[in-house]
C-alpha positions as a Markdown table, in Angstrom:
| # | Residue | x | y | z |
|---|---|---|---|---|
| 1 | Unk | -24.7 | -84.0 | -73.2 |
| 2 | Unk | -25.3 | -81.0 | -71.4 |
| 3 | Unk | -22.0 | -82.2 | -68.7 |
| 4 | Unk | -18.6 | -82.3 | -69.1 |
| 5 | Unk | -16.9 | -85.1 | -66.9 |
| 6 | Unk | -13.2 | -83.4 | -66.1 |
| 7 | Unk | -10.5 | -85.9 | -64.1 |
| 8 | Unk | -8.0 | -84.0 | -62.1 |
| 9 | Unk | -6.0 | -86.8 | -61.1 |
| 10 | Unk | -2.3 | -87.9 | -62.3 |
| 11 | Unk | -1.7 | -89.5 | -65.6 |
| 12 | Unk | -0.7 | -92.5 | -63.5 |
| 13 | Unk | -3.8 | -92.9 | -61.9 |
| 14 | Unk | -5.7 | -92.0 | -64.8 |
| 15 | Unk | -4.1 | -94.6 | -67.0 |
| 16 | Unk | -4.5 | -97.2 | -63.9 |
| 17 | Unk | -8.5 | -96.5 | -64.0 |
| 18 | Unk | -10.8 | -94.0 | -66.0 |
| 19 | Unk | -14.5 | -93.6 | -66.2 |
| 20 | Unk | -14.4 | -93.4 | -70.5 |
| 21 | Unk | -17.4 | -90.6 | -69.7 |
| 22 | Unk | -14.2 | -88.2 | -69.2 |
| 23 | Unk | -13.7 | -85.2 | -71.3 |
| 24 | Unk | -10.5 | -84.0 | -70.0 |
| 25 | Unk | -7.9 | -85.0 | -67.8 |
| 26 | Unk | -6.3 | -82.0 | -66.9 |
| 27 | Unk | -4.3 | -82.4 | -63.7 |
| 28 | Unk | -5.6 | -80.3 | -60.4 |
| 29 | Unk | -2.2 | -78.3 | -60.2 |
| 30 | Unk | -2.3 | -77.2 | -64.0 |
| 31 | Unk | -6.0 | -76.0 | -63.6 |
| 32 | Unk | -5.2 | -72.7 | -62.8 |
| 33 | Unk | -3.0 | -72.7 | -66.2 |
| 34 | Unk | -5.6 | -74.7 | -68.7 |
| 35 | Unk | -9.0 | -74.1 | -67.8 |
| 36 | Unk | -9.8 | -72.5 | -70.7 |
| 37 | Unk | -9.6 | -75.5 | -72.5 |
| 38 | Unk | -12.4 | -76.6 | -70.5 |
| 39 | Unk | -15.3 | -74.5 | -72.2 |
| 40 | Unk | -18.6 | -73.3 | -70.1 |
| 41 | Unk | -21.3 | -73.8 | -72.3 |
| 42 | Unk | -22.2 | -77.0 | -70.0 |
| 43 | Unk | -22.0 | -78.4 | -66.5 |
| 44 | Unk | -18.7 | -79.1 | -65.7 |
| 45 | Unk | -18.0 | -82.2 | -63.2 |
| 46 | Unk | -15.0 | -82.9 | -61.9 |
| 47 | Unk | -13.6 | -86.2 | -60.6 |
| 48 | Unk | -10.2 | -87.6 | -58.7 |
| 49 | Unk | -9.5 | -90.4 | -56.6 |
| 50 | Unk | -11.0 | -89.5 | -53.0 |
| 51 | Unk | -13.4 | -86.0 | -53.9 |
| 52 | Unk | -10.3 | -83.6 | -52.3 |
| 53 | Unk | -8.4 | -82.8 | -55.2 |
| 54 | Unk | -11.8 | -82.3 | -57.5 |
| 55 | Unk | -13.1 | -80.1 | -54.7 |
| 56 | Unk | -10.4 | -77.8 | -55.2 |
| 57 | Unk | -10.7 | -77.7 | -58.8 |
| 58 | Unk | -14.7 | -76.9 | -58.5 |
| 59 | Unk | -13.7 | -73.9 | -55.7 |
| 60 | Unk | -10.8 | -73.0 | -58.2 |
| 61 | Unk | -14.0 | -72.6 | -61.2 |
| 62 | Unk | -16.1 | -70.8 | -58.9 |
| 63 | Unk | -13.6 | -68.5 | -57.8 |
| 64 | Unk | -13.2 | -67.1 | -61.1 |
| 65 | Unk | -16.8 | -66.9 | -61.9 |
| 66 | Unk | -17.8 | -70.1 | -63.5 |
| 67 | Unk | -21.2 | -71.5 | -62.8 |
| 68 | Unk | -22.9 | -75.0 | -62.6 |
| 69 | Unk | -20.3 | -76.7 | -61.0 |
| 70 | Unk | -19.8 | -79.9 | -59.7 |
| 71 | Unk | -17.6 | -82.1 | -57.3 |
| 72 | Unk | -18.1 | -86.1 | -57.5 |
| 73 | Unk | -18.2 | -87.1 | -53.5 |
| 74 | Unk | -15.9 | -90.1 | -53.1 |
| 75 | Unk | -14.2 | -89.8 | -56.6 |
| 76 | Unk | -13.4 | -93.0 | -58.5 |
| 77 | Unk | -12.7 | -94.7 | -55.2 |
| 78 | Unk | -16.6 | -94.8 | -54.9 |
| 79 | Unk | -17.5 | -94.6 | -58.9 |
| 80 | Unk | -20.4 | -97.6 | -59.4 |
| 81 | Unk | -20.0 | -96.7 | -63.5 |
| 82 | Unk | -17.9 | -98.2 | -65.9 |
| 83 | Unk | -14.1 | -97.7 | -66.1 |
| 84 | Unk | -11.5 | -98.8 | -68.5 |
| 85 | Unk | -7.8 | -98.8 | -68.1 |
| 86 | Unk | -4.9 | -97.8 | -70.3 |
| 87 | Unk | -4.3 | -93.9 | -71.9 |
| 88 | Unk | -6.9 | -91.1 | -72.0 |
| 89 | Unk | -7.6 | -90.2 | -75.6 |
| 90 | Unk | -9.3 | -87.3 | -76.1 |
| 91 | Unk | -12.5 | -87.9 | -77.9 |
């Protein structure tokens, strides 16, 4: 797939509710310190609860020159596709 679905939120509220599209879950606070892991060969989407803390993550990107971009309005609080609970496992 030419996106990469990134959740920012806490392992808490990850393991509560995921969309099992995610890629990552790296935390919005430990963005600034892992987003290499996070490579930009696709679009990159990012996702929390409410669209505030994925917002900052997307201006974080942008500010350091990383294009196509993404912010999903209304986070998983609005999500209408699937979602599973327990651990993210890294695919």
């Amino acid at each position: 797939s030419p996106y990469v679905l990134v959740d920012v939120r806490t392992r808490t509220e990850v393991e509560r509710e995921h969309s099992p599209l995610i890629k990552h879950h790296i935390p919005v606070d430990e963005i600034p310190h892992r987003y290499s892991e996070i490579k930009q060969t696709t679009h990159i989407i990012f996702v929390c609860q409410g669209g505030g803390r994925s917002a900052a993550a997307a201006e974080f990107m942008t500010s350091i020159g990383a294009s196509h971009i993404y912010n999903v309005s209304g986070g998983m609080s609005q999500w209408e596709g699937p979602k599973e609970s327990g651990p993210f496992v890294k695919g």
